[in-house]
VEXDREN-2710 file (C-alpha; in Angstrom, 1 decimal):
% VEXDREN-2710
k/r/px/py/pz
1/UNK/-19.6/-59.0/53.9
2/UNK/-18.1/-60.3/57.3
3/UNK/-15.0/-59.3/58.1
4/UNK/-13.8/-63.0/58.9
5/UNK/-14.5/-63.8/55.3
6/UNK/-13.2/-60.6/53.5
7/UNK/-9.9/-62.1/55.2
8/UNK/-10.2/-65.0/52.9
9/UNK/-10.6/-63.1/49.6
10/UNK/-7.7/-63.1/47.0
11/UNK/-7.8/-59.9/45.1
12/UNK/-8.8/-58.3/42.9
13/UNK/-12.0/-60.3/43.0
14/UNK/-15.6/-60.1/41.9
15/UNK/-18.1/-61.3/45.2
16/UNK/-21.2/-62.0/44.4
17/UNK/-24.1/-61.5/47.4
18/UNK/-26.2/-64.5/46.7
19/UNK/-29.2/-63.3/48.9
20/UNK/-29.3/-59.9/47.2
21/UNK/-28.8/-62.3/43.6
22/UNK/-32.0/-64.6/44.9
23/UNK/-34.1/-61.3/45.6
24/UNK/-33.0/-59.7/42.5
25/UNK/-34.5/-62.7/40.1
26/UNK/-37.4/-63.2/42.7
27/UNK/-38.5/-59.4/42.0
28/UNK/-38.1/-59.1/38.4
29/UNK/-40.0/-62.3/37.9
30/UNK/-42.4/-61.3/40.2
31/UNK/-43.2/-58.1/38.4
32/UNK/-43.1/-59.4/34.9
33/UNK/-45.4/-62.2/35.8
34/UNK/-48.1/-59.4/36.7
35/UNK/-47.6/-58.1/33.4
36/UNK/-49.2/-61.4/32.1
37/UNK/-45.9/-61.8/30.4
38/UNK/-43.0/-64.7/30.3
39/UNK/-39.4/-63.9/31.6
40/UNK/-37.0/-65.4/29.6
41/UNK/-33.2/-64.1/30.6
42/UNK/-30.1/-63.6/29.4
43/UNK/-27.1/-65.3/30.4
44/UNK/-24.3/-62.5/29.5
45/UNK/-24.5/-61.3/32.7
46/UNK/-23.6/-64.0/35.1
47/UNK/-22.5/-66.7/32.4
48/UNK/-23.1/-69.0/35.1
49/UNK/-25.5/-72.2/35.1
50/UNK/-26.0/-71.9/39.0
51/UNK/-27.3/-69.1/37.8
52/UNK/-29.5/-70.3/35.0
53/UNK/-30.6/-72.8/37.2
54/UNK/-31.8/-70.2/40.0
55/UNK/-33.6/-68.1/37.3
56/UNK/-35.6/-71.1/36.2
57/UNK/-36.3/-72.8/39.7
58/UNK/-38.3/-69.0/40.2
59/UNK/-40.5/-69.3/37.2
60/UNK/-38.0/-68.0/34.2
61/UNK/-39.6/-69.7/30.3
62/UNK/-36.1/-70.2/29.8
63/UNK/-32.8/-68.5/29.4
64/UNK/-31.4/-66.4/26.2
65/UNK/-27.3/-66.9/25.1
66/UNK/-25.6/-64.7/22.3
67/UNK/-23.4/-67.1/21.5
68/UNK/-23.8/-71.2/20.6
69/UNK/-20.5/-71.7/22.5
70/UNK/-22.5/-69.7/25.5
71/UNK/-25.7/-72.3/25.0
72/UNK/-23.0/-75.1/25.1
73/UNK/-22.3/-74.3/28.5
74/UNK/-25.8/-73.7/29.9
75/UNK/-26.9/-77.4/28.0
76/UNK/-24.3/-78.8/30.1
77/UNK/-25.6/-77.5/33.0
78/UNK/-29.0/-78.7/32.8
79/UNK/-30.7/-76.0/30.9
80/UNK/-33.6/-77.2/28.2
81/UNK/-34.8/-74.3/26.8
82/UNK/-32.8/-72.2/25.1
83/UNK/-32.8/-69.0/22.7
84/UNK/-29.5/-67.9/21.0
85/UNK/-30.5/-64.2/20.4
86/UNK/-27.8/-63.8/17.3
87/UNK/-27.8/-64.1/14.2
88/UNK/-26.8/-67.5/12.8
89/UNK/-24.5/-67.0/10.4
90/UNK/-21.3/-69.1/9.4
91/UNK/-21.3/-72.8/8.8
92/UNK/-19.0/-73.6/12.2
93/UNK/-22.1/-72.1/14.0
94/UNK/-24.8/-73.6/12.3
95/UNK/-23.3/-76.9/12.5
96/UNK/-23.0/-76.5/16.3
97/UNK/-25.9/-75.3/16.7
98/UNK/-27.9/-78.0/15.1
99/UNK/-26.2/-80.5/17.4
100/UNK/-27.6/-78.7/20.0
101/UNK/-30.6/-79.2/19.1
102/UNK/-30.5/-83.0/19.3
103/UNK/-29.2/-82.3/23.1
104/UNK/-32.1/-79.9/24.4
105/UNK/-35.7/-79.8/24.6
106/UNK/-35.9/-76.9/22.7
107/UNK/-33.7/-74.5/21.2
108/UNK/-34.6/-71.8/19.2
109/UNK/-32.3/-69.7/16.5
110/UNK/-32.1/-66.1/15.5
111/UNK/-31.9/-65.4/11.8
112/UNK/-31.9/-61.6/10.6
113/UNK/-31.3/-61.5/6.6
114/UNK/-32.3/-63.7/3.9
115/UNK/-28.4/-65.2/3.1
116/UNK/-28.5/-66.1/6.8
117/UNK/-31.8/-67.4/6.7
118/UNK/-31.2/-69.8/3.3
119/UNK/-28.0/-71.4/4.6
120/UNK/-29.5/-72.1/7.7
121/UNK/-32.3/-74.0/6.0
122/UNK/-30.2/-75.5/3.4
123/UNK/-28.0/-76.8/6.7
124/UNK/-31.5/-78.1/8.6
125/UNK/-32.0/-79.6/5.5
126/UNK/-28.9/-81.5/4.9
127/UNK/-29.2/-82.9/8.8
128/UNK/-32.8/-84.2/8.1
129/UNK/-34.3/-81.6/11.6
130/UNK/-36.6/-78.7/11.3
131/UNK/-35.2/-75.7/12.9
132/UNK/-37.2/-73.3/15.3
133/UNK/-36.4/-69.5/14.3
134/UNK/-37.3/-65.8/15.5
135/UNK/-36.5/-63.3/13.2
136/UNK/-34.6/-60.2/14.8
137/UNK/-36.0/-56.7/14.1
138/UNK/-34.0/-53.1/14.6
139/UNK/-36.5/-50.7/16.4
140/UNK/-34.1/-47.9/17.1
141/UNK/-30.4/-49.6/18.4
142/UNK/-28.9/-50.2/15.0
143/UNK/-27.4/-53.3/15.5
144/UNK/-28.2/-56.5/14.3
145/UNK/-31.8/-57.1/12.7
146/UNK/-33.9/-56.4/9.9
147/UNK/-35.4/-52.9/9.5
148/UNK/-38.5/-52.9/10.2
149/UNK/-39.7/-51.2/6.7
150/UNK/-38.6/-54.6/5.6
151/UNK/-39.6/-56.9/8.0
152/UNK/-42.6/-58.4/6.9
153/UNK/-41.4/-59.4/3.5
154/UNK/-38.4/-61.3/5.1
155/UNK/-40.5/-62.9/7.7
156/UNK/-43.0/-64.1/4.4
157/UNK/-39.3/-65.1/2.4
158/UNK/-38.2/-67.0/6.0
159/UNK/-41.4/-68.2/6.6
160/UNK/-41.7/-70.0/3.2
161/UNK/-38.5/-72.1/3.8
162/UNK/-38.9/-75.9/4.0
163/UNK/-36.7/-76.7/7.1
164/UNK/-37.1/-73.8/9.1
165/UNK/-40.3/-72.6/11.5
166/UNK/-40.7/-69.3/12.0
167/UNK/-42.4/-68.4/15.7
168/UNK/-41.8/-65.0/16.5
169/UNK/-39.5/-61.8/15.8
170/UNK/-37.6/-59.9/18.9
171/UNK/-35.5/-57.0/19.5
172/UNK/-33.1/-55.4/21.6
173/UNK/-33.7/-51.2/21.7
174/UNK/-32.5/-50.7/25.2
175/UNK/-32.6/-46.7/26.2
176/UNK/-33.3/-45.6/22.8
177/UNK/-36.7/-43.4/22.2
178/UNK/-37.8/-41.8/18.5
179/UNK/-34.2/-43.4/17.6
180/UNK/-32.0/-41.3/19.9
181/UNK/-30.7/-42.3/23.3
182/UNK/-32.9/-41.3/26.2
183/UNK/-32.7/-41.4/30.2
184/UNK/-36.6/-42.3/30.4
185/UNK/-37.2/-45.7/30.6
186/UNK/-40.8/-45.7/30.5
187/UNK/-40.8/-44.1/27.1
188/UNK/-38.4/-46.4/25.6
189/UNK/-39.9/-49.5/27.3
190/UNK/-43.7/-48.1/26.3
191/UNK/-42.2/-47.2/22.4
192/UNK/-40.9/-51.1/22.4
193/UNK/-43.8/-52.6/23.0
194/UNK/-46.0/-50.9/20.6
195/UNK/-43.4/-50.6/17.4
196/UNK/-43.4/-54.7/18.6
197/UNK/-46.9/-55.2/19.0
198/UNK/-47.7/-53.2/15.8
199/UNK/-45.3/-55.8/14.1
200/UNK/-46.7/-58.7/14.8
201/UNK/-50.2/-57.6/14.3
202/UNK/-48.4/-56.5/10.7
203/UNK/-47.0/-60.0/10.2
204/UNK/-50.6/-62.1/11.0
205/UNK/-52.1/-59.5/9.1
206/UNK/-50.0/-61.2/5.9
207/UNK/-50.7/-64.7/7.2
208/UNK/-47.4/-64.9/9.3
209/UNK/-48.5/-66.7/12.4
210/UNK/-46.3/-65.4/15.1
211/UNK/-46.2/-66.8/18.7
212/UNK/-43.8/-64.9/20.5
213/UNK/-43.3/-61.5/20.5
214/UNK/-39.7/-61.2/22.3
215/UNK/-38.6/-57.9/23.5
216/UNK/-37.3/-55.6/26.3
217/UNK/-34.2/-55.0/28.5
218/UNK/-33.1/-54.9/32.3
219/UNK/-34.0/-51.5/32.3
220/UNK/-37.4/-51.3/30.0
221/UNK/-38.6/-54.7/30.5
222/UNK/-41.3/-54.0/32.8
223/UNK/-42.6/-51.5/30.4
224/UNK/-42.4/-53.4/27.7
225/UNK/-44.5/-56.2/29.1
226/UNK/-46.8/-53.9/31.1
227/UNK/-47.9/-52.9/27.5
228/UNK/-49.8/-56.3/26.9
229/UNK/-48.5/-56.5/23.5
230/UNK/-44.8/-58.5/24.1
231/UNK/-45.5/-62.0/25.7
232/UNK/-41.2/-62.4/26.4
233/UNK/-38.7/-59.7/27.8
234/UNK/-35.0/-61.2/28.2
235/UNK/-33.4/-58.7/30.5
236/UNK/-30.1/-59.7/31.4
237/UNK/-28.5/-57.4/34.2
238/UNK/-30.7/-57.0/36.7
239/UNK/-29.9/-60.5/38.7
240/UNK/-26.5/-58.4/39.9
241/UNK/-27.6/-54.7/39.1
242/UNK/-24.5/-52.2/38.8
243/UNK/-24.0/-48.6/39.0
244/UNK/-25.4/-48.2/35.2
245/UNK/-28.6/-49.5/36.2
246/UNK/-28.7/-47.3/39.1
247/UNK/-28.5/-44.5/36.8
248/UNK/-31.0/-45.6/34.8
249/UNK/-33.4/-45.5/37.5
250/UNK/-34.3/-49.2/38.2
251/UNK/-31.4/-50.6/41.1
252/UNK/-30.2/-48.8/44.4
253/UNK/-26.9/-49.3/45.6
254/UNK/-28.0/-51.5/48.2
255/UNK/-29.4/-54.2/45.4
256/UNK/-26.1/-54.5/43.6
257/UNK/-25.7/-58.1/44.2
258/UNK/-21.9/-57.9/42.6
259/UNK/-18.6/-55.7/44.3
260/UNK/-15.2/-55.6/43.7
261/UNK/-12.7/-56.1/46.6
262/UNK/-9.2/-54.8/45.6
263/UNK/-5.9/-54.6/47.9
264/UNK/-3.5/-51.3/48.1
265/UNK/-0.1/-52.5/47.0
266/UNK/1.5/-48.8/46.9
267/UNK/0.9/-45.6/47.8
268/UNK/4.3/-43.8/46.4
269/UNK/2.5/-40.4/47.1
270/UNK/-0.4/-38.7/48.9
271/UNK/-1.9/-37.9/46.0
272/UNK/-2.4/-41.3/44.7
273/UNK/-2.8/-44.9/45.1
274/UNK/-2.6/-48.5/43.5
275/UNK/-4.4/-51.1/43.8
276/UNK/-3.8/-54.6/42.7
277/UNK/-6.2/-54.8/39.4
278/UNK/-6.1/-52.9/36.2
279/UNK/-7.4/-53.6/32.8
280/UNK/-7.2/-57.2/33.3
281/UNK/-10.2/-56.7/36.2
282/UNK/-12.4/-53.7/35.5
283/UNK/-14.0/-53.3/32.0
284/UNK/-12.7/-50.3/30.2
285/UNK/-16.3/-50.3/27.8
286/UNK/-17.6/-47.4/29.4
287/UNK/-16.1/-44.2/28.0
288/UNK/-15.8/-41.4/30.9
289/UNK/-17.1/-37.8/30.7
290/UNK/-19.5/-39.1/28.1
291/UNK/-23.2/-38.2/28.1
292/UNK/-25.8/-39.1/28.9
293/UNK/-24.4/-40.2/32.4
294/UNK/-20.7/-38.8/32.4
295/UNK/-18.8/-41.5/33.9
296/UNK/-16.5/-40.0/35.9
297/UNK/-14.9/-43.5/37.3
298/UNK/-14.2/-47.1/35.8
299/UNK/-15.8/-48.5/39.3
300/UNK/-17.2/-46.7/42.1
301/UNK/-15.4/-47.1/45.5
302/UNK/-17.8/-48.1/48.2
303/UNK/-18.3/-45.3/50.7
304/UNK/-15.7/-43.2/49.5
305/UNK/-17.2/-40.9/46.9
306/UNK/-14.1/-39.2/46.7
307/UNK/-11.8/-41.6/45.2
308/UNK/-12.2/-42.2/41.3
309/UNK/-10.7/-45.1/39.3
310/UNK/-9.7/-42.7/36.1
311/UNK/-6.4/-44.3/35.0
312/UNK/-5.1/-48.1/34.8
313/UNK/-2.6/-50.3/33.6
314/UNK/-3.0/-54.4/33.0
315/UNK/-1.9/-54.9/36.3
316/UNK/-1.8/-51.1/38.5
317/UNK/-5.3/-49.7/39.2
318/UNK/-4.8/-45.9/39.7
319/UNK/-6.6/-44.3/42.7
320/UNK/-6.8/-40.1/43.1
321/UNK/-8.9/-38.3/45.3
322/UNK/-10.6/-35.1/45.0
323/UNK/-9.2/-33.4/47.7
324/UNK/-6.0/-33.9/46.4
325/UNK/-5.1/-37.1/48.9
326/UNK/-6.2/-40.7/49.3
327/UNK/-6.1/-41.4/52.7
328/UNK/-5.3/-44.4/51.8
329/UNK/-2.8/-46.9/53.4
330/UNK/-0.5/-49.7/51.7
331/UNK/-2.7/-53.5/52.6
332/UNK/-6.4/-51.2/52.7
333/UNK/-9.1/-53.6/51.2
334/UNK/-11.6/-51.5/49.1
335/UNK/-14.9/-52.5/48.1
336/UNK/-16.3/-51.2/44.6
337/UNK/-19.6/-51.4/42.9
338/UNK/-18.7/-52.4/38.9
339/UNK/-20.4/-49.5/36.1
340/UNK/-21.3/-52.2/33.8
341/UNK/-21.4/-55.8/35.8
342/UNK/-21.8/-57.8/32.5
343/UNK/-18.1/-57.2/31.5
344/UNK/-16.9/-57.4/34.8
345/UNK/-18.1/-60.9/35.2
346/UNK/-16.7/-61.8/31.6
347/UNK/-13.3/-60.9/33.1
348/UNK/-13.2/-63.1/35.7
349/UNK/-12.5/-66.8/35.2
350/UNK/-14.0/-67.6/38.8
351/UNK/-15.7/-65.2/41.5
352/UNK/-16.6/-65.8/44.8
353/UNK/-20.4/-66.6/46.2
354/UNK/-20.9/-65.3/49.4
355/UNK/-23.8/-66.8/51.5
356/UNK/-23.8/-64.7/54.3
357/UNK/-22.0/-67.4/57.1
358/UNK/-19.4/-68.9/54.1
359/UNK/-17.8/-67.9/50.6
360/UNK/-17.7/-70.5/48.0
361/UNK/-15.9/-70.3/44.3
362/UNK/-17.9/-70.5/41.4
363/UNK/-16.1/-71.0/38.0
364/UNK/-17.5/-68.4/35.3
365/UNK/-18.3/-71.4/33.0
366/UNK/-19.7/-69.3/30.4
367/UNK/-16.5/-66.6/30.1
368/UNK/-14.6/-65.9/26.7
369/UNK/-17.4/-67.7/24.6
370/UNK/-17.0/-66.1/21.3
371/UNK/-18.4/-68.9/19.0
END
């Protein structure tokens, strides 16, 4: 960032690089396209329709929400194809949901059990529309979704329902491989799209037409689709990247699209620092010292590996260094790369674009959507 416009900044703040955000979606559609496959993302990571909109305008199917309040937001902002990757349970959400419906070109719901499945129906029913569902499968997160021992028979259960359309099943596995966590990415991306592919070729096999075959993550997409047996992946992360997809092996430093700026407000000792955000800015949902990357700061100062982020209040950020000093000065700007960008973005109600020559604010539309 220019110097001229980290002047304007108010911090703590979240900056997003918008020509390292335009390559970022540019590559990873790019490369799933070559798999023969369709990119569909997620929203939790910038909740932003600009950034729906930018994903899209490069080729994206569509975009996937967790949340109906989430697929509120993007509607609003022009999006027409949505998937709400959760499972819809609750009459509040169904009820939104199928007004939705009436608003988009296509929307598609997430059903995982058969009590979710019949109220659903029973709701389509009552408002005279048919409704367009995948049905979520557990390959190995243990989350939501149906295990898979039991998949088929729910898909036959769903699939028998009067008012609801079964096109295709999906999953979320991330970095898990033979149902433990693992560091290799091709394995667990390779694994997905074969316990998916095997699935589906299960499911036609008892006269279940599925479409879509929905799977993979920011970092296993690629190998999910490279497998020819997913048509969808819906990574979510990798438009901004962060220092967890850095150690996952699939983002550099110099693609993170999102930083931190933060301002020294006291330095009572030489052993430590503050800086202006706390809790309130940085995500706390990465434990430290924990395998398999051992964290060993809640945000990684830029160019100063010495410093580490270990201790916060809502409002004091705690800076020590491992030499025993800072260095640092009271009115020092710091720039830090977020561990986990999704989060970060969720606790910012705006964040500032910066297009090389001028910042602009951007309000995270989507933040705090629970419903």
């Amino acid at each position: 960032m220019k110097a001229e416009l980290q002047r304007e900044l108010e911090t703590p703040c979240l900056v997003i690089d918008m020509e390292k955000a335009g390559k970022n979606i540019g590559e990873m559609q790019r490369q799933i396209q070559a798999c023969g496959c369709r990119l569909r993302p997620h929203i939790k990571t910038h909740k932003m329709p600009l950034f729906a909109r930018m994903q899209i305008a490069a080729g994206a199917q569509g975009i996937t929400c967790a949340k109906v309040s989430e697929a509120e937001v993007m509607a609003e902002g022009g999006c027409e194809d949505i998937f709400i990757a959760y499972p819809m349970v609750g009459d509040f959400r169904i009820r939104r949901a199928l007004r939705l419906m009436r608003r988009v070109k296509r929307l598609i719901l997430a059903v995982d059990s058969l009590e979710g499945a019949k109220q659903l129906d029973l709701a389509a029913q009552e408002a005279g529309v048919m409704a367009e569902v995948r049905l979520e499968v557990d390959t190995g997160a243990k989350r939501t979704g149906v295990l898979e021992a039991e998949a088929v028979g729910l898909a036959k259960a769903v699939n028998a329902m009067g008012h609801l359309r079964l096109t295709g099943i999906y999953t979320f596995k991330g970095m898990v491989y033979q149902g433990q966590g693992t560091c290799d990415r091709k394995k667990a991306g390779e694994e997905e799209g074969l316990l998916m592919g095997r699935l589906a070729q299960n499911m036609r096999s008892a006269g279940i037409l599925i479409e879509d075959v929905s799977a993979g993550s920011s970092p296993t997409g690629i190998e999910a689709a490279a497998t020819g047996l997913v048509n969808e992946v819906r990574p979510g992360t990798y438009i901004f990247k962060d220092r967890m997809m850095c150690e996952e092996g699939v983002a550099s430093r110099e693609e993170i699209a999102a930083r931190y700026f933060a301002t020294v407000v006291s330095t009572p000792c030489e052993e430590y620092a503050v800086i202006d955000g706390g809790t309130k800015t940085f995500p706390t949902d990465i434990l430290l010292g924990q395998p398999p990357y051992y964290y060993d700061s809640y945000a990684e100062v830029e160019n100063r590996p010495d410093l580490k982020l270990c201790r916060m209040n809502e409002e004091h950020g705690i800076l020590t260094g491992s030499t025993g000093k800072t260095g640092l000065k009271v009115g020092d700007v710091l720039a830090l790369f977020p561990v986990h960008v999704c989060t970060a973005v969720n606790l910012q109600n705006v964040v500032y674009l910066d297009y090389g020559n001028f910042l602009q604010k951007e309000r995270v539309a989507a933040r705090g959507m629970l419903v």
